[in-house]
N, C-alpha and C positions, 0 to 999 in steps of 0.2 A: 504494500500500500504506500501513496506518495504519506509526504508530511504533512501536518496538521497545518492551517493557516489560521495566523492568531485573530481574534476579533479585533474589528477597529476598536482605539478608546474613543468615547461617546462624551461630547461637550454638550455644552447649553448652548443657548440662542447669544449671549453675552461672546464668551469665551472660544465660539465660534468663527467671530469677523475677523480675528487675527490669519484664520485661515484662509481666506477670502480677498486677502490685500492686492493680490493681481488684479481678483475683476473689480477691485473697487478701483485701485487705479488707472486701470483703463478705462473706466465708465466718467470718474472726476475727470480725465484729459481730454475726453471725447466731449465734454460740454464747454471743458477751458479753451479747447483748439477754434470750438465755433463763437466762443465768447471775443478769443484774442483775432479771430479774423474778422470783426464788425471795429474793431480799434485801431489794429496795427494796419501800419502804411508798407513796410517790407512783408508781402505775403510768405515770402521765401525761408524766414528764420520761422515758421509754422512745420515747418517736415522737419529741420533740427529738433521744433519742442518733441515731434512727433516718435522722431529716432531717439530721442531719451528717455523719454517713459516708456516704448518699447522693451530698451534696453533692460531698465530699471525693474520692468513686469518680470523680463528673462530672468533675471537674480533672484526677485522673488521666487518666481516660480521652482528653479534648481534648489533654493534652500528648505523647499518641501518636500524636494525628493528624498533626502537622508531621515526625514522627521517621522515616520511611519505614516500606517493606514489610521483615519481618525472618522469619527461618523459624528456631522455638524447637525444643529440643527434640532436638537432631539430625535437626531436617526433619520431625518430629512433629505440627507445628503453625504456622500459617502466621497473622501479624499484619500484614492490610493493610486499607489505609483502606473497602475495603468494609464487612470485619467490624468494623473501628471506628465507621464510622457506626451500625450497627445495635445496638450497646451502649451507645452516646450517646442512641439516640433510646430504648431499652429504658429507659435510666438517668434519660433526662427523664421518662418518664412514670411513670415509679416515684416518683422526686422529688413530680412532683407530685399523684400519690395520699398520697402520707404528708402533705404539704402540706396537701388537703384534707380528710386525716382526723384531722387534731390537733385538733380543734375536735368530734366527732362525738358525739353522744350513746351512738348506739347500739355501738360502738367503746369506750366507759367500761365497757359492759355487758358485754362480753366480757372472756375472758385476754388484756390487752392483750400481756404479755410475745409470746406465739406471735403475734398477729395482726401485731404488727413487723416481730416478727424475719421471720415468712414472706413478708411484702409487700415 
């Protein structure tokens, strides 16, 4: 027989949001990116804010993978390295579309503000 798999440990609704800090922060940038492009005059340092909370989500995200399987929520919602891989690898390749669209002609052309924040 394989080996046992230990149960996730089970948090409250509180002690839950620590676990959660990627999609919060993607969710606060996606509202700061459309907020800063009705202010800012340089649309272009918008994919810089863009490529650093990126960045910043990817860290978060890798320093869940060592932390074990946890179940948030009162059991609501389950944090294991399955679905951590799949938000790391979702997160690289977002990474590296904003990477290669900071340089883009056709991307100047457009509302950069929305094209950010949605990518």
């Amino acid at each position: 027989m394989g080996a046992a798999m230990a149960a996730p440990t089970h948090l409250g609704n509180l002690s839950s949001l620590g676990w959660l800090l990627p999609e919060i922060l993607l969710s606060l940038a996606v509202v700061a990116i459309f907020l800063l492009d009705l202010v800012v005059e340089n649309k272009e340092r918008l994919g810089d804010v863009a490529l650093g909370v990126m960045a910043i989500a990817i860290v978060l995200i890798t320093r869940l993978l060592w932390a074990g399987d946890r179940s948030l929520f009162e059991n609501s919602v389950v944090v294991d390295g399955f679905g951590l891989y799949f938000k790391l690898l979702v997160g690289l390749a977002a990474f590296g579309a904003i990477w290669m669209s900071l340089g883009s002609r056709e991307v100047r052309r457009t509302d950069q503000g929305e094209y950010w924040g949605i990518l």
